[in-house]
C-alpha distance (Angstrom), angle and dihedral (degrees) to the residues before:
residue distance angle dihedral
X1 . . .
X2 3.53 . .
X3 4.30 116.1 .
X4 4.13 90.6 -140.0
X5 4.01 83.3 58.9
X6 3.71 85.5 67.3
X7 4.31 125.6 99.5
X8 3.53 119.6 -152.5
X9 4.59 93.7 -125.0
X10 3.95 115.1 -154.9
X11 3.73 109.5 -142.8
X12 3.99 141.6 164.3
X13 3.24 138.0 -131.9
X14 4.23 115.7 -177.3
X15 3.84 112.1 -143.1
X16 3.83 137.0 173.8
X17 4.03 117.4 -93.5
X18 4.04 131.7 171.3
X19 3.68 116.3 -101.0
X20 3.82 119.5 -159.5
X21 3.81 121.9 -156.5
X22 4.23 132.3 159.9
X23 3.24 135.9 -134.5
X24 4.11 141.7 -155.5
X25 3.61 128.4 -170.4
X26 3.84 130.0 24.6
X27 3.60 113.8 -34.1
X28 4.45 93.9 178.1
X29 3.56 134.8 64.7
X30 3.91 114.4 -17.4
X31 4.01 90.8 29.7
X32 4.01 100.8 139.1
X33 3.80 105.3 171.9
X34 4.08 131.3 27.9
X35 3.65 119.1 -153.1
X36 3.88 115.4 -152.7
X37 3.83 106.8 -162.1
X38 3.58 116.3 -178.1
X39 4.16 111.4 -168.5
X40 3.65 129.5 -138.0
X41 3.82 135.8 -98.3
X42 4.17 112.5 -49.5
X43 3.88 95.6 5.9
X44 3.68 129.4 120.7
X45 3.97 118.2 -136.8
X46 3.82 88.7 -132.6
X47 4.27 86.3 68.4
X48 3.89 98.1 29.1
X49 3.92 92.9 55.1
X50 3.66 84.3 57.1
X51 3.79 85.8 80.3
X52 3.63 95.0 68.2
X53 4.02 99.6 48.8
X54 4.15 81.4 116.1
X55 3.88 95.8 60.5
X56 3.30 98.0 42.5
X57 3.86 120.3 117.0
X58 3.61 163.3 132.9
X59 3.68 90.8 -72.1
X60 3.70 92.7 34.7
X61 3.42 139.3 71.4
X62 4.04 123.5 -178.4
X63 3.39 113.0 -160.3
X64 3.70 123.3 -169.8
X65 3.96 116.4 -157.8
X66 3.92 108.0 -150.8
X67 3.99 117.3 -140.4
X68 2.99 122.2 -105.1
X69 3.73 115.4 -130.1
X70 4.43 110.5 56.8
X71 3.40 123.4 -159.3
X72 3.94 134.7 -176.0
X73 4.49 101.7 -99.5
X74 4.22 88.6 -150.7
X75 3.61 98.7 79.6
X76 3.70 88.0 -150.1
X77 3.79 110.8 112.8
X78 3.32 86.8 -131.6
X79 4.07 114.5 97.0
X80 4.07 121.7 179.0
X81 3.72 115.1 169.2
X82 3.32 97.8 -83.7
X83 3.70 102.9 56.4
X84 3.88 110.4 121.7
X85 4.26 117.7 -112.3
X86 3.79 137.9 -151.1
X87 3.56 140.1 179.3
X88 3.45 128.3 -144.4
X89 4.31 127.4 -159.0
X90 3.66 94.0 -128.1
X91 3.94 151.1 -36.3
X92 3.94 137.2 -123.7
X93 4.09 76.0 -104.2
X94 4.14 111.2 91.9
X95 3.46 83.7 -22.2
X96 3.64 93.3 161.8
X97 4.06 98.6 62.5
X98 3.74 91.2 43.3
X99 4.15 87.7 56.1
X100 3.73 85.1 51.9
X101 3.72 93.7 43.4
X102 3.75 97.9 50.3
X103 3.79 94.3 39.9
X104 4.10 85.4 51.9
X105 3.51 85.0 49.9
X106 3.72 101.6 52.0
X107 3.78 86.3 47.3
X108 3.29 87.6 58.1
X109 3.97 105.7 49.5
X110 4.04 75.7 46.5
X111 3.37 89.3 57.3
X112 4.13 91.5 43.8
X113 4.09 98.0 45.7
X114 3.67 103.7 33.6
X115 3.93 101.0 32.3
X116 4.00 97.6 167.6
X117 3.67 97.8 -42.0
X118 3.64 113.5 139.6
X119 4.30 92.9 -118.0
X120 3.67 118.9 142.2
X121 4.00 111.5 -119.7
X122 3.71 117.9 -144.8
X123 4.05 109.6 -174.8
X124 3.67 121.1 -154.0
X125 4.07 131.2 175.1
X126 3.71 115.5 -179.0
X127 3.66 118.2 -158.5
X128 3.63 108.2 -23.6
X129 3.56 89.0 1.2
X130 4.04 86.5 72.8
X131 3.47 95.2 72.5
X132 4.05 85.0 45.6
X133 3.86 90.1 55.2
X134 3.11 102.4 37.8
X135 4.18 103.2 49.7
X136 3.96 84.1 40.1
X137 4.36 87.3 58.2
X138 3.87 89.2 47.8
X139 3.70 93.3 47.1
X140 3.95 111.6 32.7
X141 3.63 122.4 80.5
X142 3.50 90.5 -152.5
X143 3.91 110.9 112.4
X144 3.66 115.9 -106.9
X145 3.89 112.4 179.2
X146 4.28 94.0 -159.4
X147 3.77 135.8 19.3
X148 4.34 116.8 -148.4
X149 3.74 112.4 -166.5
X150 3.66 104.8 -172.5
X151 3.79 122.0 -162.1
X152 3.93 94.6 -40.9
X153 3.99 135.2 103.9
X154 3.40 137.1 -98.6
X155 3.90 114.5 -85.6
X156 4.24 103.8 -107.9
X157 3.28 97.2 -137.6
X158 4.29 99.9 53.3
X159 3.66 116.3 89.2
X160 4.01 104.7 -145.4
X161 3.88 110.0 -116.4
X162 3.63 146.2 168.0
X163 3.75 92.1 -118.1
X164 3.54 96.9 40.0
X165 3.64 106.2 102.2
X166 3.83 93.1 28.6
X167 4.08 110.9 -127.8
X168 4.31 97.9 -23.7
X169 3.51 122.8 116.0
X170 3.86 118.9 -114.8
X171 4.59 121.3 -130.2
X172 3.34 125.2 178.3
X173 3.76 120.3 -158.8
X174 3.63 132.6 -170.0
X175 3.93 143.5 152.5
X176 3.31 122.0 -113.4
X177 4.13 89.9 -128.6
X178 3.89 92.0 39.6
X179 4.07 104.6 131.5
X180 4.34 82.7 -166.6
X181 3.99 91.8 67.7
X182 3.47 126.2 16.7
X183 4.37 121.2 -154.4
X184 4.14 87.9 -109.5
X185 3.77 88.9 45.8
X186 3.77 86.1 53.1
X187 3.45 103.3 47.7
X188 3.92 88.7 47.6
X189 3.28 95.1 56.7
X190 3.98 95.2 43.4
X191 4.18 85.3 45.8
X192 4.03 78.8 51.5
X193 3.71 98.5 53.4
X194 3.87 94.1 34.8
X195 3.79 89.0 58.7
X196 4.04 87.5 57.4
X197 3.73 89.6 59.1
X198 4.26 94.6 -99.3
X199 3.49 118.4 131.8
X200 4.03 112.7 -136.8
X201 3.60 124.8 -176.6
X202 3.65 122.9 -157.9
X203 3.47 132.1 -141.0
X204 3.77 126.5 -178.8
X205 4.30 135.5 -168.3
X206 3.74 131.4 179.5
X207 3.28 99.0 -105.3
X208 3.57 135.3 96.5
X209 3.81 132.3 -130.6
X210 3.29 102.8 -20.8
X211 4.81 139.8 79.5
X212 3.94 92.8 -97.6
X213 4.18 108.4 -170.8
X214 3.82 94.7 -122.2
X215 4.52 86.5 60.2
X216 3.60 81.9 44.8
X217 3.99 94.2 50.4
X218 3.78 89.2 45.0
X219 3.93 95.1 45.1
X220 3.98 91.2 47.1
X221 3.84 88.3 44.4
X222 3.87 89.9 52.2
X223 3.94 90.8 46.7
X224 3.63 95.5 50.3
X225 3.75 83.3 55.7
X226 2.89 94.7 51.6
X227 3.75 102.2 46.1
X228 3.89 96.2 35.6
X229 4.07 94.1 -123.1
């Protein structure tokens, strides 16, 4: 048979892999509330959960999911042991299978942390991590009590609805120097979801891209609110 005949054929083939993710705060007996923070483009979860030392608790646990494909941040193609990594959620490449991986990942840590205990879940993605969050709400059947997207768009491909994130309350938070997500951009997309029947709450800092501690005082302050605890 001639070789030119041939066709290069894209396939898959699912396998097992380690996942690593971090916690702070109490993850046994008198644990009330899990936090699922998901970080942003080229960070690690061991750094980004960093920015939630000041919530942590006895009642709460924060637990940061790490990405799972690394990369070297220099750019170089030349790595040494101190050259600084990242991971990211996904690419444009096969991006399909890696949404399905990390959302079957996230159910699983779910699955791991929470395992039947009556704990409210509060998601939040930063960054790229909003997309993460915010696809894994849609899509899990895992109960998740309120959704964070922090300075990060919409996912494309999710048509805002009232049933889309179940029961959990929707906030939006942004800095007011944040190149990622602009005010207007915000209250589009809040205009957007409100239209499809979800209610979205919006809380804003003077920061830029980044968790600063007095968003994260007003977001847990709204929660508890919300929640009654």
């Amino acid at each position: 048979m001639d070789a030119m005949s041939f066709v290069a054929a894209e396939h898959h083939l699912g396998v097992s892999r380690t996942a690593r993710y971090w916690t702070l705060g109490n993850t046994a007996a008198g644990m009330r509330e899990v936090w699922f923070v998901c970080h942003g483009y080229g960070q690690l979860a061991g750094r980004f959960i960093r920015r939630f030392t000041s919530i942590a608790s006895a009642e709460r646990c924060v637990l940061a999911p790490e990405a799972l494909s690394r990369f070297y941040l220099d750019g170089t193609g030349m790595h040494g042991p101190d050259s600084p990594v990242g991971a990211s959620w996904m690419t444009r490449e096969d991006r399909l299978n890696e949404i399905e991986d990390y959302i079957a990942y996230l159910d699983a840590l779910h699955d791991r942390v929470v395992a039947g205990r009556n704990v409210r879940v509060v998601a939040l993605g930063f960054s790229q991590g909003v997309s993460t969050v915010a696809r894994w709400a849609a899509r899990t059947s895992r109960a998740i009590g309120h959704v964070v997207l922090w300075s990060g768009g919409w996912p494309p491909e999710l048509t805002p609805g009232a049933t889309l994130f179940g029961k959990a309350r929707l906030t939006i938070v942004i800095g007011e120097a944040d190149p990622a997500m602009s005010a207007p951009a915000a209250d589009t997309l809040i205009a957007r979801l409100g239209a499809a029947g979800l209610k979205t709450a919006r809380i804003s800092h003077a920061g830029g891209h980044e968790v600063t501690e007095d968003a994260l005082a007003a977001l847990l302050a709204r929660l508890r609110m919300d929640s009654g605890m």
